[in-house]
C-alpha positions as CSV (number, residue, x, y, z in Angstrom):
1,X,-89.6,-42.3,-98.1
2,X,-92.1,-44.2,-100.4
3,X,-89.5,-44.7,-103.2
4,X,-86.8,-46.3,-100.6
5,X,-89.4,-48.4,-98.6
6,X,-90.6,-49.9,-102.2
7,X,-86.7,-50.1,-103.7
8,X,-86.1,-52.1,-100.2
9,X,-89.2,-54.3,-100.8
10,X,-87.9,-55.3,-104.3
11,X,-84.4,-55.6,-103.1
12,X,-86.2,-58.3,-100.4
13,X,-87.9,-59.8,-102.9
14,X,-85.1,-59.9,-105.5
15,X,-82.9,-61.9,-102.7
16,X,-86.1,-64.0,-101.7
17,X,-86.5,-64.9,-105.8
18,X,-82.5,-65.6,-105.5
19,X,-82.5,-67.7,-102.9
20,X,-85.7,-70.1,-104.1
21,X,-83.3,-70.2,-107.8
22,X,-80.7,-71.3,-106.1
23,X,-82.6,-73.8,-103.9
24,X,-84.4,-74.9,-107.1
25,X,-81.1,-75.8,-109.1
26,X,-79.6,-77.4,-106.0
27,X,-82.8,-80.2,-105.9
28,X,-82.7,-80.6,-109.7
29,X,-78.9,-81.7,-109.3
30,X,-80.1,-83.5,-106.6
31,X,-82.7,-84.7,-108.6
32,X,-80.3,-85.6,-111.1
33,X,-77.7,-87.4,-108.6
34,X,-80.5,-89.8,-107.1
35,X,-81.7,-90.7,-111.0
36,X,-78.2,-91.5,-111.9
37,X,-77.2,-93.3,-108.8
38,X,-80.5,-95.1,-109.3
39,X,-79.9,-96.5,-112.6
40,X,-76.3,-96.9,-111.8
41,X,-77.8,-99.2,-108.8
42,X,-79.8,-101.3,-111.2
43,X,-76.6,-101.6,-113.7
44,X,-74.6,-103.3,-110.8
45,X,-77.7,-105.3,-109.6
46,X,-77.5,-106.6,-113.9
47,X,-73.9,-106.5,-113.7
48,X,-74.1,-109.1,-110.0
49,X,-76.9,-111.3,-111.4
50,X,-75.4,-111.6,-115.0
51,X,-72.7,-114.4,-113.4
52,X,-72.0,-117.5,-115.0
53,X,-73.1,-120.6,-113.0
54,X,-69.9,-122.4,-113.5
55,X,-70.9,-125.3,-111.4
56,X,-73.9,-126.4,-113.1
57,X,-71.4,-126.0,-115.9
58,X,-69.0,-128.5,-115.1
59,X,-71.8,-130.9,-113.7
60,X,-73.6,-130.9,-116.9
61,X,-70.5,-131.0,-119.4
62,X,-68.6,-133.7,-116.7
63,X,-65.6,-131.0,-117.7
64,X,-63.8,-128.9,-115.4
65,X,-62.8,-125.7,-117.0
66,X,-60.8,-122.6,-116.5
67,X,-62.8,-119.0,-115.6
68,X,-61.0,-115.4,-116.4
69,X,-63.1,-112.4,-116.1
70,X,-66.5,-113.7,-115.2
71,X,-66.2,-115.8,-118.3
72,X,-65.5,-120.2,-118.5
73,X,-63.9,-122.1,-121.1
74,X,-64.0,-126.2,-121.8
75,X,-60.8,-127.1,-123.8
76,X,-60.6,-130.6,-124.9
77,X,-57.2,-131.4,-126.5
78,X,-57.1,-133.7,-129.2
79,X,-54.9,-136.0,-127.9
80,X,-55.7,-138.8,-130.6
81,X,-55.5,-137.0,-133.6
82,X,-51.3,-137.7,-135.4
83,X,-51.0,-135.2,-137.5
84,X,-47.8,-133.5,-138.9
85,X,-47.0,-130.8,-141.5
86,X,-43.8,-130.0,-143.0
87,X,-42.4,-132.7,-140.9
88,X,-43.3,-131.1,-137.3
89,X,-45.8,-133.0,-134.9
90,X,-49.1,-130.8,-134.4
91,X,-50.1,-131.0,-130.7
92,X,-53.1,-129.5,-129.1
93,X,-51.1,-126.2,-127.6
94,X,-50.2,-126.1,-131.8
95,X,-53.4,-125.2,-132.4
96,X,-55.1,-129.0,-132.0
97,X,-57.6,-128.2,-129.4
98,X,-61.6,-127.9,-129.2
99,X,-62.9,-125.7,-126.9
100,X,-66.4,-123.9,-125.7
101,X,-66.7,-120.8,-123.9
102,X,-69.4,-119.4,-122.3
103,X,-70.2,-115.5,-121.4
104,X,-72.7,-114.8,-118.9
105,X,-76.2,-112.5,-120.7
106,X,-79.1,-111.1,-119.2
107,X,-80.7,-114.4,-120.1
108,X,-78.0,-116.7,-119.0
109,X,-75.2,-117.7,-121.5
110,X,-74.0,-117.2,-124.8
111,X,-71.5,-119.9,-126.2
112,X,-68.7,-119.8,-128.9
113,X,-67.2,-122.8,-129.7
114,X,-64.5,-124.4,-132.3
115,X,-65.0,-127.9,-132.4
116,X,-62.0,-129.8,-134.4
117,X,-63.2,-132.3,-136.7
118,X,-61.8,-135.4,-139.0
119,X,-63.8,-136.0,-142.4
120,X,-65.5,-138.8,-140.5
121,X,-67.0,-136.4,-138.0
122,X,-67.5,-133.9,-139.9
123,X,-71.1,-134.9,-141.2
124,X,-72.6,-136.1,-137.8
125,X,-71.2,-133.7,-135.8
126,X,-73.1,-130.9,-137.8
127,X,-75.7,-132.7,-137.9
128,X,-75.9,-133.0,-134.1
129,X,-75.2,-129.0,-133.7
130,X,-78.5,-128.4,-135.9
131,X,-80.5,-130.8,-133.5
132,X,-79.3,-129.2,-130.7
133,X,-80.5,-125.9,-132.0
134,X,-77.3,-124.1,-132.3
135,X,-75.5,-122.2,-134.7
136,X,-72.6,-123.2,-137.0
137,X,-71.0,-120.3,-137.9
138,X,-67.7,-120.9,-140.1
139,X,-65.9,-124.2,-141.2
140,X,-62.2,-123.9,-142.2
141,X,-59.1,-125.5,-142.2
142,X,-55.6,-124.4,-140.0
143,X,-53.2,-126.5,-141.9
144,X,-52.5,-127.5,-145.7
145,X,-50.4,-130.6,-146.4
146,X,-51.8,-132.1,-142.9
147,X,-52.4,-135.9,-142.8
148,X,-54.9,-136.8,-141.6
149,X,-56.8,-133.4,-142.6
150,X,-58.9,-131.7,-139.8
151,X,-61.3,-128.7,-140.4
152,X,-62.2,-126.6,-137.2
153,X,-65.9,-125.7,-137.1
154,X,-67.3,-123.1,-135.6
155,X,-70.8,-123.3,-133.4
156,X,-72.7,-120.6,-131.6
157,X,-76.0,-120.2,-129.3
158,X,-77.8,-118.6,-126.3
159,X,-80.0,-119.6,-123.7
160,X,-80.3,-120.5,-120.2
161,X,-77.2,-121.5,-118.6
162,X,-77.5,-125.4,-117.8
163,X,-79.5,-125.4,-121.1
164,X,-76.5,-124.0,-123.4
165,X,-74.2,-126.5,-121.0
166,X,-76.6,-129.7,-122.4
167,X,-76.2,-128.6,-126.3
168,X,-72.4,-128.1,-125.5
169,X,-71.9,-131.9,-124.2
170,X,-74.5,-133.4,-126.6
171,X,-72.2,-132.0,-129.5
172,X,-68.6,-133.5,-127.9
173,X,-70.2,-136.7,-127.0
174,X,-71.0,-136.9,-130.8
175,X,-67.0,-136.5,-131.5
176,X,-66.8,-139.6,-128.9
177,X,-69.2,-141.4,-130.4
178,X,-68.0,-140.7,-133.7
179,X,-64.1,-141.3,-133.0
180,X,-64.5,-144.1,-130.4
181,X,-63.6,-142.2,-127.5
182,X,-63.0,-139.7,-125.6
183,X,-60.2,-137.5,-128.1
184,X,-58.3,-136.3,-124.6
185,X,-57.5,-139.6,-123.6
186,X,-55.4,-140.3,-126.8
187,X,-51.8,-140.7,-126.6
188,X,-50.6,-139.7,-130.4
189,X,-50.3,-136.1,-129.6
190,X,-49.5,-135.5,-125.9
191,X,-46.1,-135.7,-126.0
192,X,-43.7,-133.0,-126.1
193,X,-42.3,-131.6,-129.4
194,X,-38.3,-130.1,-130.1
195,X,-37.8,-126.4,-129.0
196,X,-34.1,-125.1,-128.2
197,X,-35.4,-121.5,-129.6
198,X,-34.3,-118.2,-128.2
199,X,-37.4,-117.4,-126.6
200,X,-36.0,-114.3,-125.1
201,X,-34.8,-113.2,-128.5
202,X,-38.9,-114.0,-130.1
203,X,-40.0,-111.6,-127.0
204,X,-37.1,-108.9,-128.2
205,X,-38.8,-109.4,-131.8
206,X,-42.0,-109.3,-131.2
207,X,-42.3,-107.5,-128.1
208,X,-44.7,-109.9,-126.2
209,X,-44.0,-113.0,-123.6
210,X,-45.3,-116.1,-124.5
211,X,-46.1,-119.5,-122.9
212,X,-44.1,-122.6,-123.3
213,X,-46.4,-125.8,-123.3
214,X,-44.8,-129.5,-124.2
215,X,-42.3,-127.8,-126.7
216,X,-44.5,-124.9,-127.9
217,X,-44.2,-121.4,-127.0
218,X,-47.0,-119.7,-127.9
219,X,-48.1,-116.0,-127.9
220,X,-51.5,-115.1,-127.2
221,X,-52.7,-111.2,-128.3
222,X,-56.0,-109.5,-128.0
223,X,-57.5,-106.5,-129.6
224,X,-58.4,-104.4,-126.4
225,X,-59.4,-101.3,-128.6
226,X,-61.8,-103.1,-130.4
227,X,-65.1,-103.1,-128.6
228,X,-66.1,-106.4,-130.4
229,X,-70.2,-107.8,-129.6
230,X,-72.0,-110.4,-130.9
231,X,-75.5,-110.3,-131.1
232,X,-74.8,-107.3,-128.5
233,X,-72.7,-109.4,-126.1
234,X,-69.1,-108.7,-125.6
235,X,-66.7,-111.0,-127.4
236,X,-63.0,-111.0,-125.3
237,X,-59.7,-112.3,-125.9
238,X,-60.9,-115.4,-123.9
239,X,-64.1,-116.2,-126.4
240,X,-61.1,-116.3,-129.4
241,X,-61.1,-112.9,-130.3
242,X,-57.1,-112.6,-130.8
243,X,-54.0,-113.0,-132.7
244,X,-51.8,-115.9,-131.6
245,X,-48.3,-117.5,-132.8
246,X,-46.9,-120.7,-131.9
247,X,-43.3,-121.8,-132.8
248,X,-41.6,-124.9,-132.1
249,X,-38.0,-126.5,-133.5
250,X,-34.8,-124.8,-133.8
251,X,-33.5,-121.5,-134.5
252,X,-32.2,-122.7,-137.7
253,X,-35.3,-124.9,-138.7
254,X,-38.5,-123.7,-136.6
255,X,-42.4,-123.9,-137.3
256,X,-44.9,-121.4,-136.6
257,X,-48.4,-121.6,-137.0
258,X,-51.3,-119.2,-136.0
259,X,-54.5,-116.9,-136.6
260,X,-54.4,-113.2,-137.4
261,X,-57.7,-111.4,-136.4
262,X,-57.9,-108.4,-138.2
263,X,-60.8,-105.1,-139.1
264,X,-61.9,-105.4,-142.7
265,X,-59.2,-102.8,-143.8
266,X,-56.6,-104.5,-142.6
267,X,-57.2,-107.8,-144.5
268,X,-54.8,-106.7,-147.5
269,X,-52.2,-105.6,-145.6
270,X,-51.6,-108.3,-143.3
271,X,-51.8,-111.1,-145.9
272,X,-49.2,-108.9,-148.3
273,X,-47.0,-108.5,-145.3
274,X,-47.2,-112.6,-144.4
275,X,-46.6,-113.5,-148.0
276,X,-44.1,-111.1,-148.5
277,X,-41.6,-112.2,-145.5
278,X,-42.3,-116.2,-147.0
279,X,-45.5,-117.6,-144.2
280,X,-48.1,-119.0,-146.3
281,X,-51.0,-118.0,-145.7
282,X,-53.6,-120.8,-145.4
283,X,-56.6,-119.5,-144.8
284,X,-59.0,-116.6,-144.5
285,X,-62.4,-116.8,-143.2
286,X,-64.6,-115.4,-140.3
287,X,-65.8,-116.7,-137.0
288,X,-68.7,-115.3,-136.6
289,X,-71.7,-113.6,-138.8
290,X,-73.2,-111.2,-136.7
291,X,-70.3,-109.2,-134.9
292,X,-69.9,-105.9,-134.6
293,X,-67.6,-104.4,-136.1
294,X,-66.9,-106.7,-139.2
295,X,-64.0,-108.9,-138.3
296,X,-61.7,-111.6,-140.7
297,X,-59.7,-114.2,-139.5
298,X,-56.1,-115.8,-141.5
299,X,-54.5,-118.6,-140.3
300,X,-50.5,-119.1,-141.5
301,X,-48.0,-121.3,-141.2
302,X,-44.4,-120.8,-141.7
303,X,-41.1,-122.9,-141.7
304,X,-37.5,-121.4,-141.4
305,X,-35.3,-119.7,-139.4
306,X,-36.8,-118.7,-136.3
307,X,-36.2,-114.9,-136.2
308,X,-36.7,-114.1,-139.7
309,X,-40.5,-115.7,-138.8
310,X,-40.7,-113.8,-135.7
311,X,-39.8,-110.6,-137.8
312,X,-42.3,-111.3,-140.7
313,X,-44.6,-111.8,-137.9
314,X,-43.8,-108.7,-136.3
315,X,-44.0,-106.6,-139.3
316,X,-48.0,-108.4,-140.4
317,X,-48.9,-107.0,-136.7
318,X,-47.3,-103.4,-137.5
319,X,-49.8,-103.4,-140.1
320,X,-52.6,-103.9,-137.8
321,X,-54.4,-100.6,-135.8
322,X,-53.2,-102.0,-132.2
323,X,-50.1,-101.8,-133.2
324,X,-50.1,-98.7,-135.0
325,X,-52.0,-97.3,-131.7
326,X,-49.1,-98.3,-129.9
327,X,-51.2,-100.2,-127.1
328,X,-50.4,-103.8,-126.2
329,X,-52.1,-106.7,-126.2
330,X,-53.7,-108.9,-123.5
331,X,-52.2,-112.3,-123.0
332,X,-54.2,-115.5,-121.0
């Protein structure tokens, strides 16, 4: 009687024991739930604050801009600039425009900017982006055998919001100042260049869509499965991280022009590949210094028919690992 009143005791007390496990692992995933929903709480509460104020923005700059994604972009097109290469008009949708974009941070705003300069402006206009603190970051030409030349420069910062907006404006009003005016208001580029391309045929080639803009269709790719940051902040296909191609002309006698963004290892391929299917390349440089991962920029230009360009192009991008991943690109 003994032996079963104890083996029914422990029995009790093995259920009891059971039981205060069980309740015990219940409030540690409970435990675990609330921490994670807590710190998830604060991430959206970053994630809500971390907004761009885009109307101090265009106050400051006296710019309206376009927004995609929580992120704004100035573009100024330089509508006074006449330049031509190879006997085709450059226009700002060519590649002839300056712009500033602006990412919200936990601090307010990072800006990236390329800023398209003459020789004249060239000197002052860095020497303004020092005053104002920020960052110049890479200086390179898009063109060879353009007239008048124009090298694209490359500024950088991060701050408070209306504060990043000021250094943005003081450093166009120093291309005003500098050219005499206000480079959007000039009339030597803003008028439409020749295109009678098959555009659906690029689209066959290449496999994007492109935009057509005052004679140019251009194609706009990003790198979605490269998590690119700068100084920890993302950098998107809006901030200028991408791969773009802009034709205009003929299908016999057509112009392309563009930027390759490439990961180190890919650097050697994509310029054999270019040179290979006759686009010159023009230059190779970077945009920025302390991204993450390490990232190169080419620009090209090529003149010819307009599907043997479109395949050349085609084949550089094959050589590139969004392509090889099979995933496409984002276009804006």
């Amino acid at each position: 009687m003994k032996l079963d009143l104890l083996s029914n005791f422990r029995n009790e007390g093995n259920m009891i024991l059971m039981k205060f496990n069980l309740l015990a692992m219940k409030n540690t995933n409970l435990l675990k739930t609330t921490v994670i929903f807590f710190f998830s709480s604060l991430f959206f509460q970053f994630t809500v604050n971390a907004q761009l104020d885009t109307v101090i923005i265009e106050k400051v700059m006296g710019i309206k801009g376009k927004s995609n994604n929580g992120e704004y972009k100035i573009t100024v097109p330089q509508n006074d600039l006449n330049i031509e290469v190879d006997g085709f008009k450059i226009i700002p949708a060519m590649g002839l425009g300056t712009w500033i974009a602006f990412t919200p941070t936990k601090d307010g705003a990072m800006i990236m900017g390329d800023i398209i300069l003459t020789e004249t402006d060239l000197k002052p206009v860095q020497q303004e982006v020092i005053r104002q603190g920020l960052v110049i970051t890479a200086i390179h030409n898009h063109f060879v055998r353009n007239h008048p030349n124009v090298m694209y420069m490359h500024i950088g910062g991060s701050g408070k919001t209306e504060l990043m907006a000021q250094k943005a404006k003081a450093v166009l009003d120093k291309v005003k100042e500098v050219r005499g005016g206000d480079p959007s208001k000039g009339t030597a580029s803003s008028e439409p260049v020749t295109n009678t391309l098959d555009t659906k045929k690029l689209d066959e080639i290449l496999g994007y869509k492109a935009e057509m803009s005052k004679g140019v269709y251009k194609y706009t790719i990003g790198r979605p499965e490269v998590k690119l940051k700068e100084h920890g902040t993302a950098v998107t296909t809006f901030l200028g991280f991408n791969t773009w191609a802009a034709f205009q002309g003929t299908p016999d006698h057509a112009a392309v022009a563009g930027d390759f963004t490439m990961l180190e290892d890919e650097v050697a391929p994509v310029i054999k590949t270019l040179i290979e299917n006759g686009i010159e390349v023009v230059a190779v440089h970077n945009h920025m210094v302390h991204e993450q991962p390490r990232i190169f920029f080419l620009h090209y230009w090529g003149v010819g028919n307009a599907e043997q360009l479109a395949q050349g192009l085609k084949a550089a991008l094959d050589q590139t690992g969004k392509m090889k991943n099979g995933k496409g690109g984002m276009k804006m």
